[in-house]
C-alpha positions as CSV (number, residue, x, y, z in Angstrom):
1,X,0.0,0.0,0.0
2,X,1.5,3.8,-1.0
3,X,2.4,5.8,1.8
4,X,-0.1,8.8,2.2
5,X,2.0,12.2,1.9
6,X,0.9,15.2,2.7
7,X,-0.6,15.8,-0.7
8,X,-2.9,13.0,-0.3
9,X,-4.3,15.1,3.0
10,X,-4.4,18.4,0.8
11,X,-6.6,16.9,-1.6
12,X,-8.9,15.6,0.2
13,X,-9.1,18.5,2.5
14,X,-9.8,21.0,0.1
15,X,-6.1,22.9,0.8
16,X,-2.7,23.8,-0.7
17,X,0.1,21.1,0.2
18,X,1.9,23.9,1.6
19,X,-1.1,24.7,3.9
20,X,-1.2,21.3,5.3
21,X,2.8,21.6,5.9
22,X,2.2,24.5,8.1
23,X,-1.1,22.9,9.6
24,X,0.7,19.6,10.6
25,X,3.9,21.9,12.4
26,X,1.5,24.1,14.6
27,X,2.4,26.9,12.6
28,X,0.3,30.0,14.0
29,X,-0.4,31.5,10.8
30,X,-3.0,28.8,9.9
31,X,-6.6,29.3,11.4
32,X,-8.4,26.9,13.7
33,X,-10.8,25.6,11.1
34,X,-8.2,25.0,8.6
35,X,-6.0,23.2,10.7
36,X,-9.3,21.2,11.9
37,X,-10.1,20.1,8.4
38,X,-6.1,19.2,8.3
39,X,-6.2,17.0,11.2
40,X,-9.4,15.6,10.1
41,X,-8.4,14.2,6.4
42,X,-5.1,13.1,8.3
43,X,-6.8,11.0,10.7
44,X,-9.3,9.9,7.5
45,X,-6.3,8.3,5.9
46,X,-4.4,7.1,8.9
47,X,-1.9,9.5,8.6
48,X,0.4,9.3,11.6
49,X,1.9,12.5,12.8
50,X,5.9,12.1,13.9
51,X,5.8,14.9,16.5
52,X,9.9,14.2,17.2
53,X,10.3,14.8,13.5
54,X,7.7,17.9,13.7
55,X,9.8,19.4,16.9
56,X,12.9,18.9,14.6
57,X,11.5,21.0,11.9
58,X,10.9,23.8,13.7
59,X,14.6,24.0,15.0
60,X,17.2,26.0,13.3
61,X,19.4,23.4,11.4
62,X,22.0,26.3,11.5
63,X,22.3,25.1,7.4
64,X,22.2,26.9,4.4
65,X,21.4,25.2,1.1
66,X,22.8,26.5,-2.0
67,X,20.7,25.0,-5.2
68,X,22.5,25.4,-8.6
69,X,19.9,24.7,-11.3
70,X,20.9,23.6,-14.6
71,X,21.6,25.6,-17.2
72,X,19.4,24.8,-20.8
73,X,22.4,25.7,-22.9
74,X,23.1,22.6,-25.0
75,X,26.8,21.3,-24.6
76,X,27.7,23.1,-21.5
77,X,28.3,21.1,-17.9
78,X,24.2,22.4,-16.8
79,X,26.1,24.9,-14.5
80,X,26.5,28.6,-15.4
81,X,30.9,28.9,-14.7
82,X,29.9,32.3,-13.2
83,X,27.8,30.6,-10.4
84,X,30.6,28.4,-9.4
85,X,33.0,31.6,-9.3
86,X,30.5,32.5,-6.4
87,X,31.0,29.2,-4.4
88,X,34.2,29.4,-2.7
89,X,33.0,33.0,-1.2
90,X,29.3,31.7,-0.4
91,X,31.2,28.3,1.3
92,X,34.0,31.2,3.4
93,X,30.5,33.5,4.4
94,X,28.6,30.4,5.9
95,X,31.4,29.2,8.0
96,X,32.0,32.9,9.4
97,X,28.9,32.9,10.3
98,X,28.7,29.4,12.1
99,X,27.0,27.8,9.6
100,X,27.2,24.5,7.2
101,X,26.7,24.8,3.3
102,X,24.7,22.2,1.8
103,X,25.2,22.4,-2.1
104,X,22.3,20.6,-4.2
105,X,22.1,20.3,-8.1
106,X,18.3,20.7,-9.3
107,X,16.4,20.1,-12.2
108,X,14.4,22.7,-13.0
109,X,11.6,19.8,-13.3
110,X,11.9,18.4,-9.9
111,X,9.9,19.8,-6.6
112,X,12.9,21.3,-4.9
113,X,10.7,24.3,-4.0
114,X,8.6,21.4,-1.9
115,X,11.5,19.5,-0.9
116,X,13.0,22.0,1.5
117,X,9.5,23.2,2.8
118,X,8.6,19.4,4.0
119,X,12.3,18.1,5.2
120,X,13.7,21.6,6.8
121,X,17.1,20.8,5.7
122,X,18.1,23.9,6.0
123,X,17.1,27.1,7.4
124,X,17.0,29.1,4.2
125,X,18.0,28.8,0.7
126,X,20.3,30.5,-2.3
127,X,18.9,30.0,-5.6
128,X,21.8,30.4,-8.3
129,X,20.2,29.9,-11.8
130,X,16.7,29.7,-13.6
131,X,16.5,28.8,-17.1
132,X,13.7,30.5,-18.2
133,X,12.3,33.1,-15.5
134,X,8.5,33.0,-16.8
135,X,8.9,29.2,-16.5
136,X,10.9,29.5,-12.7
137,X,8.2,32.4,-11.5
138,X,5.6,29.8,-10.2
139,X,8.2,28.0,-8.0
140,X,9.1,31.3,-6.7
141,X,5.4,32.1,-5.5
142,X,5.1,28.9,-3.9
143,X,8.3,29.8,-2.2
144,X,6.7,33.2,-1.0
145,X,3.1,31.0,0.0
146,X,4.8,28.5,2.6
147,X,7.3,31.3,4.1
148,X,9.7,30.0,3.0
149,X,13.5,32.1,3.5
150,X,15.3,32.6,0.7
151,X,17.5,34.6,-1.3
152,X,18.2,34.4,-5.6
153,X,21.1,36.2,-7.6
154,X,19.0,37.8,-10.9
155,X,17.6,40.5,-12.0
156,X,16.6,43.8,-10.4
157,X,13.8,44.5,-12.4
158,X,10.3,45.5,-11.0
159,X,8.2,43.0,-10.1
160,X,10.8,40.3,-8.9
161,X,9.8,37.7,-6.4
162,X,12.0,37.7,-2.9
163,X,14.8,39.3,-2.0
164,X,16.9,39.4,-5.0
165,X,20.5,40.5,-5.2
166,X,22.2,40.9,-9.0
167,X,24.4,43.1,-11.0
168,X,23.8,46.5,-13.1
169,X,23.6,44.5,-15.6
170,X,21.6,47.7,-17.5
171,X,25.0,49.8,-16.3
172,X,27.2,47.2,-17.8
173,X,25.3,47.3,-20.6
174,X,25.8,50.8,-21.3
175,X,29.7,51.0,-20.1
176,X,30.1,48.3,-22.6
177,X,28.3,49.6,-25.6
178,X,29.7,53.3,-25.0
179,X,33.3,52.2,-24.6
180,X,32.6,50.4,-28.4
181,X,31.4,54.0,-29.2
182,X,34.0,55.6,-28.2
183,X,36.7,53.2,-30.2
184,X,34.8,54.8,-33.8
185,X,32.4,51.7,-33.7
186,X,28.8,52.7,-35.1
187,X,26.8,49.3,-36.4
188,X,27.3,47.5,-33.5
189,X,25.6,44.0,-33.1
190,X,23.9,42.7,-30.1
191,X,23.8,38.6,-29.9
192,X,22.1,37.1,-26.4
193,X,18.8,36.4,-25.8
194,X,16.6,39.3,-24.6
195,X,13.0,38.7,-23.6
196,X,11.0,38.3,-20.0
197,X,12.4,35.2,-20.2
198,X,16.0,36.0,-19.5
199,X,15.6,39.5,-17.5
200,X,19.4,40.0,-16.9
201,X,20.0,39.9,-20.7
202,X,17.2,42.3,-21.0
203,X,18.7,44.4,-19.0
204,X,22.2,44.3,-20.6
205,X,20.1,44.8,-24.4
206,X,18.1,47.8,-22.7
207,X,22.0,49.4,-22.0
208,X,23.3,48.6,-25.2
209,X,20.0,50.6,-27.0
210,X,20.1,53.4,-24.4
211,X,24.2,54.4,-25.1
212,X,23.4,53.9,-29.0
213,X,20.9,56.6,-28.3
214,X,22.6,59.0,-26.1
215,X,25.4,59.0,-28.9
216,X,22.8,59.6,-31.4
217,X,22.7,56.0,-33.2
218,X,20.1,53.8,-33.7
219,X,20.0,50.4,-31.9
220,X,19.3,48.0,-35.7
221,X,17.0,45.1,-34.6
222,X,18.4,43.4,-37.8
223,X,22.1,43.2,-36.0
224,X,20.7,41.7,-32.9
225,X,20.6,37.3,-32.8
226,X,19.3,35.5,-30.3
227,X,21.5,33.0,-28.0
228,X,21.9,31.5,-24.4
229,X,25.0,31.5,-22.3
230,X,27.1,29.2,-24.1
231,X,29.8,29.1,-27.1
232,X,28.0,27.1,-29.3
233,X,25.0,29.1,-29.4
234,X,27.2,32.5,-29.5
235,X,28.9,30.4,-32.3
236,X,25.9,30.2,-34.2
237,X,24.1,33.1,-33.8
238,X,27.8,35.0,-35.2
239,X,27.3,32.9,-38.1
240,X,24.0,33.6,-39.1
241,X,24.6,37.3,-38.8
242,X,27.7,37.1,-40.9
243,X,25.4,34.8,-43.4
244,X,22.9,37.4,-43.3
245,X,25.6,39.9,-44.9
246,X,24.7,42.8,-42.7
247,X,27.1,45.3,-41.9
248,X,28.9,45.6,-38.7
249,X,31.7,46.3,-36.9
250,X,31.6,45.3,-33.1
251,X,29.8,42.8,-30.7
252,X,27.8,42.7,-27.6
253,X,27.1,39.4,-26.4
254,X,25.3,38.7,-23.3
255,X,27.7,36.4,-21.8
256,X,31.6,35.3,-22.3
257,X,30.6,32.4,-23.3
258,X,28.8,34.0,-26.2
259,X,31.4,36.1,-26.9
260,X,34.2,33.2,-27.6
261,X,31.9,31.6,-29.6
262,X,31.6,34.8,-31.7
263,X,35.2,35.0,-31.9
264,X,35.5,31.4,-33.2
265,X,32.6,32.3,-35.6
266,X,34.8,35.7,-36.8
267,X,37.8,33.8,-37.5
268,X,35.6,31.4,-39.2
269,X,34.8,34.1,-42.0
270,X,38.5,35.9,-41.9
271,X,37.2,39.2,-39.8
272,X,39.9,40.0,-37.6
273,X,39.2,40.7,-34.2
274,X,39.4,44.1,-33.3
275,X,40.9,45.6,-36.6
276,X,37.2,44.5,-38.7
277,X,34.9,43.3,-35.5
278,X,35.5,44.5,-32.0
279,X,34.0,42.2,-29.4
280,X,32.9,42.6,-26.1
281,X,31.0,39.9,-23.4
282,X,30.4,40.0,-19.8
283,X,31.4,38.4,-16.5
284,X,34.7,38.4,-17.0
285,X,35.3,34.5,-16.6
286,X,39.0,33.3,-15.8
287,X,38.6,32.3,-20.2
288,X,38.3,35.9,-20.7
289,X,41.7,36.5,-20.2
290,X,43.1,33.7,-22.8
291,X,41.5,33.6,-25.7
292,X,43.2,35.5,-28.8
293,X,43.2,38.2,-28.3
294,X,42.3,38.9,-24.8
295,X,38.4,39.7,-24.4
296,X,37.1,42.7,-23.1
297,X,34.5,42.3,-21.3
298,X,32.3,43.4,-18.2
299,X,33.0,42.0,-15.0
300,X,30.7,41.1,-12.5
301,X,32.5,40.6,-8.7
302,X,31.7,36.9,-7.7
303,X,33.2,37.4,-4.6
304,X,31.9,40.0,-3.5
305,X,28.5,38.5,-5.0
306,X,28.2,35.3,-2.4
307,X,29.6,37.4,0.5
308,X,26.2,39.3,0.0
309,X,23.9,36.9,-0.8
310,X,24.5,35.0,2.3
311,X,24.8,38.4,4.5
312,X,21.1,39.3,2.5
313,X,19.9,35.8,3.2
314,X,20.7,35.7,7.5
315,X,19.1,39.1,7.7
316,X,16.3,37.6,6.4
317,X,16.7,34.8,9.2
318,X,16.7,37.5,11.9
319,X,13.7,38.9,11.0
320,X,15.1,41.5,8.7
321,X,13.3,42.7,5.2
322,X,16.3,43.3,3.2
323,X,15.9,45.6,0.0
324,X,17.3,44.3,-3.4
325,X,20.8,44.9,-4.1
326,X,22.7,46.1,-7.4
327,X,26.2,45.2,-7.4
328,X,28.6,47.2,-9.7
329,X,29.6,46.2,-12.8
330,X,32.9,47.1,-14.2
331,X,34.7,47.1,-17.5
332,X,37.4,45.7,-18.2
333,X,39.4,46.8,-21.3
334,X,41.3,43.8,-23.3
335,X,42.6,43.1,-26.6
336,X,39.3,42.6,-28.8
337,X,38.4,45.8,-28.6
């Protein structure tokens, strides 16, 4: 016979699993007649409440849980290389602070977001990745239904779910498209994906318009090409804008990532990187230094990144409301531009 969970009880009491969680721990949020109707479907299916593994939930585990999600880009190890820049701060923070990291790999499929509610692993989570954020958003209001505390690294944008912590990614965006400006470049190309979707990209496509237009240039939608964070799709997306024989002569991409793969693209078709196509990506991953030549790019300060999202995340264990934080982003000036 299949073991009732606490899904069964929500079903048949008419509630949200989540409700039933925070019925079944003496939660005080939850009213007298909810919790009675709890009890009652429990009791219906012979569902036996553990009260030593309910006493244990409400303790603090003094544990933080850091869940990687993996990244759609086809090709690529499922983990964004600037997320794992962020661990060995995120790993020194926690044990500063007296506390143990646990580090989980999710699926963007699996119930994480009810996994963590139900077993109190840990007292609060750091989300580092999302795939596609329209996608992700429903997990995130479940997250904000059961209470739960958590902290993610994206966008800053209006709107965002939890306490969110990211970079000026539209600042970067601008310090990257005006420093191409300032070099003589004036069709410059845009490849990343830029949609609701992928906010931070947005954000970066939104800078790259705004310093066209303060510089009097128009942003062409026929030099931007769609791509996720990894080579091959930068790769690809380079080629079809060279096949498309538009002219250009400089890059944005969204990513490094991108931003090799537009360099292997360029070399590909004989443009020589910067004298016919300046490039520029952003993060500023440890690659970004070795490729030929150099890549300029925007970088984002991993370290300084985890410090702050565990800092952000035990205020919120305290009690605190923390406000969403920008980070700066900085260029850095290399050979491809």
């Amino acid at each position: 016979m299949a073991r009732v969970t606490s899904f069964d009880i929500a079903a048949l009491a008419g509630v949200s699993q989540p409700t039933v969680s925070r019925a079944l721990s003496g939660n005080p949020a939850v009213s007298d007649e909810t919790r009675a109707k709890v009890f009652a479907a429990a009791a219906a299916l012979n569902y036996k409440v553990d009260k030593n593994a309910s006493n244990l939930r409400r303790q603090a585990t003094r544990t933080l849980a850091l869940l990687f999600f993996e990244d759609p880009a086809p090709g690529e190890t499922q983990i964004n290389p600037f997320f794992l820049s962020m661990l060995g701060s995120i790993t020194k923070a926690c044990a500063a602070n007296g506390y143990d990291l646990l580090i989980s790999f999710q699926q963007l499929s699996g119930n994480w977001h009810v996994d963590y509610e139900d077993a109190r692993r840990a007292d609060g989570l750091i989300l580092l990745g999302y795939g596609n954020y329209l996608e992700y958003l429903p997990r995130l209001q479940q997250l904000v239904a059961q209470g739960t505390h958590f902290v993610r690294w994206g966008s800053l944008r209006p709107g965002q779910l939890g306490t969110t912590i990211g970079s000026d990614n539209l600042g970067g965006g601008l310090a990257a498209t005006r420093h191409l400006i300032e070099r003589g470049r004036r069709r410059i190309a845009f490849i990343g994906t830029a949609n609701d979707g992928a906010p931070e990209f947005l954000d970066r496509a939104e800078g790259w318009r705004a310093a066209q237009a303060e510089a009097g240039l128009v942003a062409d939608p026929a030099l931007m090409r769609s791509a996720s964070s990894s080579e091959e799709e930068g790769l690809e997306a380079t080629r079809d804008l060279l096949a498309s024989g538009a002219d250009f002569d400089a890059i944005f991409c969204v990513s490094d990532l991108v931003a090799i793969g537009a360099m292997r693209a360029l070399a590909e078709a004989g443009r020589r990187v910067p004298d016919d196509v300046a490039v520029v990506g952003f993060d500023d991953q440890p690659a970004a230094s070795l490729t030929s030549p150099p890549l300029t790019t925007v970088a984002q300060d991993a370290r300084h990144a985890g410090t702050v999202l565990v800092e952000t995340l035990l205020a919120r264990l305290r009690g605190d409301v923390p406000s969403p934080q920008a980070l700066p982003a900085r260029l850095v000036v290399r050979g491809s531009s």
